[in-house]
Rosetta silent file (secondary structure, phi, psi, omega in degrees, C-alpha in Angstrom):
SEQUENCE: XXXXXXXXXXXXXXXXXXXXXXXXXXXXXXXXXXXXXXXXXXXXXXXXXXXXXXXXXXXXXXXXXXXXXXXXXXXXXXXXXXXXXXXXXXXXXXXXXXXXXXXXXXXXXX
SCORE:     score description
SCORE:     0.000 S_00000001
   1 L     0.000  152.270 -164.740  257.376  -56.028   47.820 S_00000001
   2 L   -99.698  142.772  179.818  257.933  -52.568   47.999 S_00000001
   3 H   -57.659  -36.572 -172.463  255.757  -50.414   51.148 S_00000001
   4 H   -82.725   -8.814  169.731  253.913  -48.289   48.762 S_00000001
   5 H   -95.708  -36.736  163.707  252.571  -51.394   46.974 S_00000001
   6 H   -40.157  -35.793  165.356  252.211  -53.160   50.034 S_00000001
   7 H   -77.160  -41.320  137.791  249.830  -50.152   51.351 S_00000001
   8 H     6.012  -78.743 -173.355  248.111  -50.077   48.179 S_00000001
   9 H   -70.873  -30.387 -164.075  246.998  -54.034   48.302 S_00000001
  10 H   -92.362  -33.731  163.633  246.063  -53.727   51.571 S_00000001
  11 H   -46.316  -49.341 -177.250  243.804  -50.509   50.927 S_00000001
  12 H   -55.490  -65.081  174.681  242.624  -52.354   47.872 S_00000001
  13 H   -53.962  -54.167  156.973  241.470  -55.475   50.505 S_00000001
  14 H   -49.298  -16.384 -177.199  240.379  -53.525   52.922 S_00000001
  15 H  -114.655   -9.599  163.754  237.963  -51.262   50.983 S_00000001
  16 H   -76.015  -55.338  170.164  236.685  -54.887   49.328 S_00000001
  17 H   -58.263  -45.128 -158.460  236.241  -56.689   52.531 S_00000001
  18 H   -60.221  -26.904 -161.391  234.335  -53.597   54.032 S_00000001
  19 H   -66.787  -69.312 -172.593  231.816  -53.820   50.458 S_00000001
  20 H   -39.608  -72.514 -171.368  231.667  -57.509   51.112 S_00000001
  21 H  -118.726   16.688  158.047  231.599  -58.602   54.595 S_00000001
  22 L    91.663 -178.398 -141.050  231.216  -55.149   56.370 S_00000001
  23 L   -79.381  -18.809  174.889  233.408  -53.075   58.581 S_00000001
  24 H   -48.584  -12.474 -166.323  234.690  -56.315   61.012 S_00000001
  25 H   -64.631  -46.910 -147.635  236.687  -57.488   57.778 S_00000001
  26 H   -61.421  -74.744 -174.006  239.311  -54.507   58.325 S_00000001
  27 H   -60.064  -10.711  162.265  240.703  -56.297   61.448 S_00000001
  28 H   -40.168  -72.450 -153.759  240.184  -59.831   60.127 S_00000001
  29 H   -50.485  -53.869 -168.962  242.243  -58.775   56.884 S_00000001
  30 H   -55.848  -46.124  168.284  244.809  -57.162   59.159 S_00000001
  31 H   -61.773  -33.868  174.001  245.586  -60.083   61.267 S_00000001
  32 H   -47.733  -60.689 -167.441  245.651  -62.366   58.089 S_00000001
  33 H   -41.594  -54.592  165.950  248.326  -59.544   56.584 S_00000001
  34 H   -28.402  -82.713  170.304  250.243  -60.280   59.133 S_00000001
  35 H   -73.239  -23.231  159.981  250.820  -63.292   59.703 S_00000001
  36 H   -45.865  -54.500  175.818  251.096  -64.079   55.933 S_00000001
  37 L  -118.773   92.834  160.703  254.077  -61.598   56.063 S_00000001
  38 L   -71.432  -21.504 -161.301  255.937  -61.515   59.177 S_00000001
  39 L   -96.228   22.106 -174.025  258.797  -60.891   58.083 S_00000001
  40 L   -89.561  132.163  173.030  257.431  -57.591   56.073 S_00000001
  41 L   -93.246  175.054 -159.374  258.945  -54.718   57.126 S_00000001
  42 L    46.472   79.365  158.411  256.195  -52.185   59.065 S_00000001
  43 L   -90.370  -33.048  173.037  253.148  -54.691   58.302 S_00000001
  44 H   -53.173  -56.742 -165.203  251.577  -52.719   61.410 S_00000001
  45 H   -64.718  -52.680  174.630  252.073  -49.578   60.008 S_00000001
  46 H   -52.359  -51.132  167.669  251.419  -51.050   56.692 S_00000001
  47 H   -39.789  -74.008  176.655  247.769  -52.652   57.918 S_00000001
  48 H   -45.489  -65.332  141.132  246.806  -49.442   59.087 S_00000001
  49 H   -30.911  -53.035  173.746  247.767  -46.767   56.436 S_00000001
  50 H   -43.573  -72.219  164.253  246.377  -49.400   54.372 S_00000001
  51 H   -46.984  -40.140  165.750  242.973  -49.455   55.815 S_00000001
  52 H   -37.204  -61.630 -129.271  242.508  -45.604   56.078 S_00000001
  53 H   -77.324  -11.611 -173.427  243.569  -45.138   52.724 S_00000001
  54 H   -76.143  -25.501  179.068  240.937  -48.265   51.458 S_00000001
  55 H   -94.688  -64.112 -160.186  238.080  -46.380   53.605 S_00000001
  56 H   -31.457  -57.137 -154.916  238.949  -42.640   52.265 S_00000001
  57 H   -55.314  -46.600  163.883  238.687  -44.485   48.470 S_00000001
  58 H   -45.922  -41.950  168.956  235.229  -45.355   49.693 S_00000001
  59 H   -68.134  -69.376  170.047  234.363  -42.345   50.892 S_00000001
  60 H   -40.619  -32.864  164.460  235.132  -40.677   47.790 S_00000001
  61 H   -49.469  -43.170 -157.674  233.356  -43.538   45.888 S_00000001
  62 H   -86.583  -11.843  160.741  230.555  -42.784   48.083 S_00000001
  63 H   -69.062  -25.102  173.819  230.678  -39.119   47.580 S_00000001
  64 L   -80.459    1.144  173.113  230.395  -39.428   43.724 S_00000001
  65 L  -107.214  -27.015  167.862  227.235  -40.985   44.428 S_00000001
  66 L  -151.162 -166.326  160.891  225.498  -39.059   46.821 S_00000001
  67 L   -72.257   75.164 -140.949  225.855  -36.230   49.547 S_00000001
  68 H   -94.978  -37.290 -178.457  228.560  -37.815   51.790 S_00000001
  69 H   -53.371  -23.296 -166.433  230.245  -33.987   52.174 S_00000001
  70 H  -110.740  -15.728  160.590  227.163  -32.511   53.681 S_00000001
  71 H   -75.853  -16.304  156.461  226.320  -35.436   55.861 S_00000001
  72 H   -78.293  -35.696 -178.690  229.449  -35.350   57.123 S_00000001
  73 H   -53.928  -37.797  171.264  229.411  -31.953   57.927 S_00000001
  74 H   -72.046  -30.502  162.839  225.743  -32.690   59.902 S_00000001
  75 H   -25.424  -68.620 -172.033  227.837  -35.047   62.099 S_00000001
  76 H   -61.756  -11.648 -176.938  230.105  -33.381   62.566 S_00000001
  77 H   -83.636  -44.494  177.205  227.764  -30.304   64.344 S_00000001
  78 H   -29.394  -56.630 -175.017  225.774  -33.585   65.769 S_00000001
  79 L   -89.346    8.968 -176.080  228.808  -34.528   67.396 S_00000001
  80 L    69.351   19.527 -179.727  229.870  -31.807   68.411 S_00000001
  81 L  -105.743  173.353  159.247  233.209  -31.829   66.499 S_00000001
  82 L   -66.496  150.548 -173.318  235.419  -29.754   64.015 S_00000001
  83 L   -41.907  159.949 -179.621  234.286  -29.229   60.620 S_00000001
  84 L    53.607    9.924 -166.904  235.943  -32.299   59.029 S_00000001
  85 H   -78.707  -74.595 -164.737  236.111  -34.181   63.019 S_00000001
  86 H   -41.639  -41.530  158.819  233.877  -36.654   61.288 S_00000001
  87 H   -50.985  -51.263  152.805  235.491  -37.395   58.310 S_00000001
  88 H   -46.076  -32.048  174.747  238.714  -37.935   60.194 S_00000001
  89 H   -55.322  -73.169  157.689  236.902  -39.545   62.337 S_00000001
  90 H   -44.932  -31.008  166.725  235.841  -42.104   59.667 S_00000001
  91 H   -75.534  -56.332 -171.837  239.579  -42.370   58.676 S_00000001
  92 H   -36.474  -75.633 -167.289  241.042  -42.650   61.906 S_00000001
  93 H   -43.945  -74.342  169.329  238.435  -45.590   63.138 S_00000001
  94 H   -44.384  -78.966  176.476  240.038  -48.317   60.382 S_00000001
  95 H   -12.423  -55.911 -174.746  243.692  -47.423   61.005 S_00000001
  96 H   -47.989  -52.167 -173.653  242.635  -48.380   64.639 S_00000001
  97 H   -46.300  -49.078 -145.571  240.890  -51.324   63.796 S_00000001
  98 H   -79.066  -77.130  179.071  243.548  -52.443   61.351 S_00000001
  99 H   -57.451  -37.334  150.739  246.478  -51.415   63.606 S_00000001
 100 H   -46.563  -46.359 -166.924  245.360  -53.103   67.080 S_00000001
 101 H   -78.511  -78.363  166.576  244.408  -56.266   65.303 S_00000001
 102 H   -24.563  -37.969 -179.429  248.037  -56.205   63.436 S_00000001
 103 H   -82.557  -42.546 -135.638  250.050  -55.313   66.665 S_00000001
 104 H   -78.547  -53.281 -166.006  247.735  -58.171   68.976 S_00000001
 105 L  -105.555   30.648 -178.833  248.944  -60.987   66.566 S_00000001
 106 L   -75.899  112.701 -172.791  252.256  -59.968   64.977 S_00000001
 107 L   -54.741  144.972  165.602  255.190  -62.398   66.242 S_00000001
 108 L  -137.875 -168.567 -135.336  257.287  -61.702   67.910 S_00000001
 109 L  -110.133   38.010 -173.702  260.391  -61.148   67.782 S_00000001
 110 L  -141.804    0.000    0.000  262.492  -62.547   70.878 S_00000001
């Protein structure tokens, strides 16, 4: 499988498990990804990129539906961050999720 369809499916899981079974899926999925395909290369990298780009699709889902731009924006003052810290913020947090879970069981390889 080629990496940009490999980041793809796993955005594609990742933005399903979150609808489904909430945001714990994203490291579930990632350790599954894994270990289905060890021998894929970057699956860490892959996990990760994957999950951002599966919560951004949400976020845009969830922006066509309501005011997700200006509630991010009140966060972001909330929290004391840069305009957009929250929204990054929101990306950032899967990738972690994704990528921790993906490094802790990925074999290895010695």
């Amino acid at each position: 499988m080629r990496t940009a369809f490999r980041v793809a499916l796993f955005a594609g899981l990742s933005a399903a498990g979150t609808i489904y079974l909430e945001w714990w899926a994203v490291p579930a999925l990632a350790a599954i990804w894994v270990r289905a395909f060890p021998s894929a290369r970057h699956s860490v990298r892959t996990a990760a990129v994957g999950a951002a780009l599966g919560w951004g699709a949400l976020l845009l889902w969830g922006a066509a539906q309501g005011p997700v731009l200006g509630l991010a924006a009140r966060m972001s003052t909330v929290l004391s961050l840069p305009h957009g810290g929250f929204l990054a913020a929101t990306l950032v947090w899967p990738a972690l999720l994704a990528g921790a879970a993906a490094l802790t069981v990925k074999p290895s390889r010695g």
